[in-house]
N, C-alpha and C positions, 0 to 999 in steps of 0.2 A: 415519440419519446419512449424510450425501454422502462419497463417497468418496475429496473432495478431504482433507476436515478431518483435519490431522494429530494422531495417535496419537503422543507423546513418552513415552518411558521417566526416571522419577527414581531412579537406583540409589544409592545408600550404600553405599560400600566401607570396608575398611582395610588399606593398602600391597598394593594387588593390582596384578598384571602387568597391565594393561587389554587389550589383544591379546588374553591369553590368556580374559580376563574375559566380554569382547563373546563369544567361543567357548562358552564354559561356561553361558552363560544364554542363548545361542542368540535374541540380541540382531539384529533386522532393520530397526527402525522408529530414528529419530530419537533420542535416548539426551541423556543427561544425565549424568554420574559425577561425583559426587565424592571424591575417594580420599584419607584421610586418611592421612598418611602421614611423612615427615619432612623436607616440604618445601614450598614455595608452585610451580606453573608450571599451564602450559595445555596441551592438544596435542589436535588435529581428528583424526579417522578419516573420510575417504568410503570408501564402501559399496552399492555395489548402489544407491546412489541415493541412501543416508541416511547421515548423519551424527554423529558420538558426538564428543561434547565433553567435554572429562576437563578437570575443576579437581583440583590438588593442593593438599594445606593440610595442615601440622604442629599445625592447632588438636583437640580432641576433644570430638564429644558427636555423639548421631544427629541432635537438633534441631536443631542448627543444621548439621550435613550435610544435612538435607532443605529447610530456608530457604533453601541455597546453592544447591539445585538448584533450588528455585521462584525463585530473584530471576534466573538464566539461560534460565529455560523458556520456549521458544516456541508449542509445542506447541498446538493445541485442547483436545485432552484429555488430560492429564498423568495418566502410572502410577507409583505409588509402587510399587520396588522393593528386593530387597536384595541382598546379594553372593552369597546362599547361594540362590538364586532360580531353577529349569531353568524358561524359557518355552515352552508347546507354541507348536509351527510357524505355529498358529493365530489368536495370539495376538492380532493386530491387528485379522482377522476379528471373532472372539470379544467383543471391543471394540467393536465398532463394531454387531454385531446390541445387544447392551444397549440401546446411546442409540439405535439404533432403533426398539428396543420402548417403551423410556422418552422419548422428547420432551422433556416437562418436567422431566429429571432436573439438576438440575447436578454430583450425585456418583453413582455407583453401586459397593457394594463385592460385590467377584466373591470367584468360588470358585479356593481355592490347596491346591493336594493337600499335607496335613504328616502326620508319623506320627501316629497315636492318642494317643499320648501329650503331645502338645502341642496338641492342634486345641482352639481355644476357640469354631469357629464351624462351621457347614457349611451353607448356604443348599440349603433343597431347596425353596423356591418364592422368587416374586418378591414382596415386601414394603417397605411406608413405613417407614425406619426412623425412632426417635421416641426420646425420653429414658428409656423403657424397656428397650428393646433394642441401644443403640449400643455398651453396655461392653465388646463381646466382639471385637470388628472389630481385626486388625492392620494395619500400614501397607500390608503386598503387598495388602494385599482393597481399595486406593481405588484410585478411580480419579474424577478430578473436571474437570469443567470448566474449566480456565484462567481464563478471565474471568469466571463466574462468583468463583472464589476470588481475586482481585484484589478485585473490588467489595466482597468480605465481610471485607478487610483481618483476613482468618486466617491464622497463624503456628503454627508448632511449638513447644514450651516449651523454654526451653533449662534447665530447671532437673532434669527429669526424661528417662528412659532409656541408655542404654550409651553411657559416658563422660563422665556430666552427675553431679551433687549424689548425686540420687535414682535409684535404681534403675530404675523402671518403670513405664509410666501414659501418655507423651507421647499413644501413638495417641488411648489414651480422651480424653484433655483435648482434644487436636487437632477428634475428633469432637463434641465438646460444643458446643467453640467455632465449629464451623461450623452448628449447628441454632440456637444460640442469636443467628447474625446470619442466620438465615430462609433457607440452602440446604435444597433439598428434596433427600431422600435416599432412596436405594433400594438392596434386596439386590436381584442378579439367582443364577441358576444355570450361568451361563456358568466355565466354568474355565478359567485362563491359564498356568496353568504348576504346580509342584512345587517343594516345598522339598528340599532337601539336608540329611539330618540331622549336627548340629554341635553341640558344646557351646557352652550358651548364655554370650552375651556380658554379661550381667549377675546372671541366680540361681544362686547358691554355695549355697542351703539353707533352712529354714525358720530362722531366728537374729534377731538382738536389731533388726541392721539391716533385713532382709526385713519389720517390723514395726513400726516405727517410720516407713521410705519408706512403706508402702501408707498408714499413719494422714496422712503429710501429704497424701499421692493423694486421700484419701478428703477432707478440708477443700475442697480445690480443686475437686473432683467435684459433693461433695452438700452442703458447708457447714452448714448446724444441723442437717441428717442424719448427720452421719458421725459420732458415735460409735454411733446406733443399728446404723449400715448395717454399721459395721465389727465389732460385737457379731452379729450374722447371719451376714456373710461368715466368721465365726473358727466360730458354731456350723455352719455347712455344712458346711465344711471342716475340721472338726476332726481325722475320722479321720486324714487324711492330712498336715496342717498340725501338730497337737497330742500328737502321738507321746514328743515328748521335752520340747518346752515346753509347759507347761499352758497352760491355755487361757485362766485368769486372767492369766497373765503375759503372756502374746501380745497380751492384750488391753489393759493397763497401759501396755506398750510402745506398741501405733496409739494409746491415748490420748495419750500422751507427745509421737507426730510429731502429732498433730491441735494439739497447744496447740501444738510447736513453729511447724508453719506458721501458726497465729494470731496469732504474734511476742509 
């Protein structure tokens, strides 16, 4: 990849100092924020040469904080990221060996150091990713082609993740809906930065809600799979999911959100 092609940052905030913001995730390339907050305005950062562009908006949900930040994106290759986010130094580097090794990539999702306790992924080779393996990918791990993602007229759901209807799932949907209009995808092993551990902005616990959102996740995902898929997902997970609610009821409940999103 040439050295000209600009590397843009898409961060998700809520009510953050931005100053102080750009500091704490060690922000150097082109940026994007949107900061949700309790207000509408705009305000430019130059920088070393680059530029951060802060929209404010009193509206809520992630989805439509990361639509806000693709419908301003200039960028060649757009980085989804989040508030809670430290980038290495290397970042743009890092970035840029990927789509040099990949060519024909329009997306490629990198490696983001999280505690053990949260990690749903960790690329230790380079791989086509495919309707098998996309479910596990969070938003910090894309990274995609601008124009490719224009042409494939793909969007964030606004019905699911932190501060939307539903709980949690946008990434997967996100991901589906980009394979499903013919972006080629790839894991690389490049690493961009670390997370901050925080409590999460959406799971309170295994309960009635936690299981009913995944049941309507699961309609939108797998469609006449998902009550099997969602009976599998409850026996994998039992030990840990099934502690206090049985696992008939767990299950009763994702049937519940599957008919509900069937309407």
């Amino acid at each position: 990849m040439s050295e000209a092609m600009k590397i843009q940052l898409l961060v998700s905030a809520v009510d953050k100092d931005i100053a102080a913001l750009i500091k704490q995730m060690h922000i150097h390339t082109d940026a994007v924020i949107v900061n949700q907050c309790d207000r509408y305005g705009y305000e430019e950062i130059k920088d070393s040469g680059c530029k951060v562009q802060t929209f404010y908006m009193p509206e809520r949900g992630v989805g439509l904080s990361r639509n806000t930040a693709l419908l301003h994106a200039g960028g060649d290759v757009c980085v989804f990221s989040d508030e809670d986010i430290v980038l290495s130094e290397d970042y743009e580097t890092q970035i840029r060996k990927a789509y040099e090794e990949l060519p024909d990539a329009d997306m490629i999702l990198v490696n983001v150091k999280v505690a053990p306790s949260r990690r749903t992924y960790w690329n230790e080779d380079i791989h086509r990713i495919n309707y098998r393996n996309y479910g596990r990918y969070p938003a910090y791990s894309i990274t995609v082609k601008r124009d490719a993602l224009l042409r494939a007229n793909v969007h964030y759901s606004l019905l699911f993740g932190g501060g939307a209807k539903y709980s949690n799932g946008e990434d997967s949907l996100f991901l589906k809906d980009c394979l499903k209009a013919g972006l080629k995808i790839y894991s690389h092993t490049v690493c961009i930065g670390e997370e901050i551990e925080r409590e999460s902005t959406w799971f309170s616990g295994y309960h009635e809600k936690f299981f009913r959102d995944r049941g309507v996740l699961y309609h939108y995902l797998y469609g006449w799979l998902a009550l099997p898929l969602a009976f599998r997902f409850l026996w994998v997970h039992r030990g840990e999911m099934c502690r206090e609610i049985p696992l008939k009821q767990a299950y009763l409940w994702m049937k519940d959100g599957v008919r509900e999103a069937k309407g």
